[in-house]
N, C-alpha and C positions, 0 to 999 in steps of 0.2 A: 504494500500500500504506500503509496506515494505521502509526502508531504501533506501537499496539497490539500488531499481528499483525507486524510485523518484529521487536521486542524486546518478550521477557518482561520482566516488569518485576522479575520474579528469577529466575538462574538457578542451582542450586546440583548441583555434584559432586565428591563426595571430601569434602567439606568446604570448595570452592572458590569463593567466590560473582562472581558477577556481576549488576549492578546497574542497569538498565534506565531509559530517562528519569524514568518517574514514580515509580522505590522513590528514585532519585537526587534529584528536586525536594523529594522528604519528608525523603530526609537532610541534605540542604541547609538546610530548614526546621527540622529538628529541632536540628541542631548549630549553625543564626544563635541560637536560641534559649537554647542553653545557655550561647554566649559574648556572648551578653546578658548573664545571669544573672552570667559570672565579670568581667566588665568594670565592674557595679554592685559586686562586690564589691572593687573596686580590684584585679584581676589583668592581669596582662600574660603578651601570647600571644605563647608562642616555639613552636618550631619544632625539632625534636633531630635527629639521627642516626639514621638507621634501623636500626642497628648496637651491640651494645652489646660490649665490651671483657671477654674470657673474666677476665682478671684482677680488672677492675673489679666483676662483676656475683660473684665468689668475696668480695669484699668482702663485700658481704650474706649470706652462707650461701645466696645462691641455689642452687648445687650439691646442698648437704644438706640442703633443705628443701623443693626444687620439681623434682627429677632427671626426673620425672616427664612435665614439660611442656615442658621443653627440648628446643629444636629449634639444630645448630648451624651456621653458613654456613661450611661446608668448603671449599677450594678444589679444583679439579681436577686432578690430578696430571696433567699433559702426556705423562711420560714412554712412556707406553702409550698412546697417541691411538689407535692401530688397532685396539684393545680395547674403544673407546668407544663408546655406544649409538651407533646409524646407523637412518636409516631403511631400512625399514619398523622400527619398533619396535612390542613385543606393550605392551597400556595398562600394567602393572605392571612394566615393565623400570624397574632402579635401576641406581642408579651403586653400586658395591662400596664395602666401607673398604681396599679395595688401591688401589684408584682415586684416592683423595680424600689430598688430607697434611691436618698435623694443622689444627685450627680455630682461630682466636685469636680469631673472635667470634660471637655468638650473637644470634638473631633475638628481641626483645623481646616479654617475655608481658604486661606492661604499660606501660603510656606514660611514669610517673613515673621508674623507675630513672635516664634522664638527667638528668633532672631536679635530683636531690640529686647525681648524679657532678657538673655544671657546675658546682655550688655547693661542690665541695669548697673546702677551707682557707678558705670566705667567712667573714670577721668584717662580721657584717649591724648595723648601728643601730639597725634597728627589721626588725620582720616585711616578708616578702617574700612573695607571694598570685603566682600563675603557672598560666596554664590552655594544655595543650598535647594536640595530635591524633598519634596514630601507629597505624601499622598496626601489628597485635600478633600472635604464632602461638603456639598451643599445641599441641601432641601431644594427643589426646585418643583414648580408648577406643572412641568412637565419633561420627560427627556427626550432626544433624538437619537439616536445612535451614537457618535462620536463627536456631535457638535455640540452635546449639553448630557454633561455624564452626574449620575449623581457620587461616583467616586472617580476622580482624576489626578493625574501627573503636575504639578506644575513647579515648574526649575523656577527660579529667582535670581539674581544678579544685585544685592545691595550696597549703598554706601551709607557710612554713617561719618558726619563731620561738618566743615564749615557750608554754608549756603552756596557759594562759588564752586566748591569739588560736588558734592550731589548735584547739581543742576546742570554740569559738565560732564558727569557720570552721564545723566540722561541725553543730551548733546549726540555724546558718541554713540551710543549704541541705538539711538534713532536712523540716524544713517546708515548706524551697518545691517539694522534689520531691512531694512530698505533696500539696499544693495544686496543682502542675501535672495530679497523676495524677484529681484530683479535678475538674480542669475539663475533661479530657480520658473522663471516666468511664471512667477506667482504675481499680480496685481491685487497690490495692500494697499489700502487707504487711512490715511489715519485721522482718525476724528478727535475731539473734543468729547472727553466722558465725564460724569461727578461718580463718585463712593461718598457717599458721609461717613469720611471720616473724622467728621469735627461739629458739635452740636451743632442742631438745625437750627437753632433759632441763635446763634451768637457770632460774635465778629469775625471767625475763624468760618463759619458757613458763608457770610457774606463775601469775605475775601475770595472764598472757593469760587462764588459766582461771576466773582467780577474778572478772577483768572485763575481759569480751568488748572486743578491739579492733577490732573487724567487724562493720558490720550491712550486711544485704542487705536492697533492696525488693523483697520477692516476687510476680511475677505471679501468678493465680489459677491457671493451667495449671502452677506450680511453677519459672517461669522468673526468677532475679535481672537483674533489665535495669541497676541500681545499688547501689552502695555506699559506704556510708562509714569510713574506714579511719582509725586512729589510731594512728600508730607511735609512741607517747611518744619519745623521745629517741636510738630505734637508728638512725636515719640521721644524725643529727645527730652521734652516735658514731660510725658507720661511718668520712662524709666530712667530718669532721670541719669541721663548720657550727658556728657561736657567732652569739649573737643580742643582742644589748646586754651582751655578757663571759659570758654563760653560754651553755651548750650548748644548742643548738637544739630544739626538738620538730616534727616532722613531722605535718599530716593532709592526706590526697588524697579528694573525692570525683569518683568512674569512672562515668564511665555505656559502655554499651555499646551503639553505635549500632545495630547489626544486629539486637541482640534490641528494643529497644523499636519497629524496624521492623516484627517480629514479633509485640508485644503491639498497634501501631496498627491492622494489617492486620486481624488477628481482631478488632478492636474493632470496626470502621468494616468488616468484612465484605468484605472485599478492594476497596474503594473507597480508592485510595490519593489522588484528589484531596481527598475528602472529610476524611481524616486531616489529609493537609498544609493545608487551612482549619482546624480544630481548629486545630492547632498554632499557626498563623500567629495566631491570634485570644487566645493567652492574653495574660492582662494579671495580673501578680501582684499578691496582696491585700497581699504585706508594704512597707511604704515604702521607697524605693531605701534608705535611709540605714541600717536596719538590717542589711544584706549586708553593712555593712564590718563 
């Protein structure tokens, strides 16, 4: 039995994917590629928690601002075990909230939130560039196969430090996402997005209005496969990060592996070897030294 015909190369339900050799070799290829990219820019790859801390992530106004996407890792209440699914279970049996006690942590919707937690109280000397992978979930209204997963890949690229290096951080790697998408005849467009990240109704939402700290690269089908994010200085606030005696600023940019598995696949027309050469073949037009 061939490859092929033992495993799809995607397999998706509920929002659940599964990842077949050759969509696997292409993420493989896609993600060496990106920590190319963060390791020219002098980043160092960590590795976090799968976990994020219900207290910690109230730190951000996560709660008030994303209730929406929050998914929480409840434990199992033992005390009633006889009550607990058994097999034969029907596909949509759940565990109760009688079932479950309370939560203390919550499954990450994006990669970074460790990120600035491990950095709290850090007094940094100079900037600090950090590119890390996590599985991430969100609750969502609805899924599609690869373009809205309810569990997904997404790699991150962050800098923490003065205003001028994150804003320069995002600079570069606007371009070369650009020039990636251009030597892969991929057509990205990049919009103007909001996140509330910063209370709705206070100076910090206002500012977000008057200038966008989110752009998205749009597929042509309307799918965002990346982003670049500019927190001015609320994480930095939050976990209280300092960066040569003044308060840190934050920028991340995300890509999200699953969707531009999805802009490769319709590019290259479900030829997923064909993609992963693409891929393997780019060579950026910018000089390594400009990424720092």
């Amino acid at each position: 039995m061939s490859e092929q015909t033992a495993v799809a190369p995607v397999s998706v339900t509920a929002g659940l994917v599964t990842l077949g050799p050759a969509a696997v070799r292409l993420r493989t290829a896609l993600d060496a590629v990106i920590v190319g990219w963060a390791g020219t820019a002098g980043a160092t790859e960590v590795l976090y928690p799968p976990l994020v801390r219900v207290a910690d992530l109230a730190r951000f106004d996560y709660f008030g601002n994303f209730p929406h996407l929050a998914l929480a890792a409840a434990p199992v209440n033992p005390t009633g075990a006889g009550e607990l699914p058994r097999h034969p279970a029907a596909p949509g049996t759940e565990l109760t909230a009688g079932q479950l006690d309370a939560a203390r942590f919550v499954l990450p919707s994006a990669a970074c939130y460790n990120a600035y937690l491990a950095l709290s109280g850090a007094r940094l000397d100079q900037p600090v560039k950090i590119t890390t992978i996590a599985q991430c979930f969100r609750r969502e209204d609805g899924y599609e196969g690869l373009r809205r997963l309810h569990g997904f890949t997404m790699r991150e690229i962050i800098a923490v430090g003065d205003r001028w290096t994150v804003r320069a951080h995002l600079s570069a790697f606007r371009a070369l996402i650009l020039d990636f998408a251009e030597c892969l005849g991929l057509t990205l467009t990049p919009e103007a997005a909001t996140d509330p990240f910063f209370e709705t109704g206070g100076s910090r939402a206002v500012m977000q209005r008057l200038f966008p700290t989110k752009e998205e690269f749009v597929s042509e089908d309307g799918l965002a496969v990346a982003s670049l994010n500019y927190h001015r200085n609320f994480f930095g606030e939050r976990a209280d990060i300092f960066c040569a005696g003044a308060q840190a600023y934050t920028s991340c940019v995300a890509f999200g592996l699953e969707r531009w598995l999805h802009v490769l696949t319709v590019r290259f027309q479900g030829d997923w070897e064909a993609a992963r050469e693409a891929v393997e073949s780019f060579v950026p037009r910018r000089p390594a030294g400009e990424m720092r």
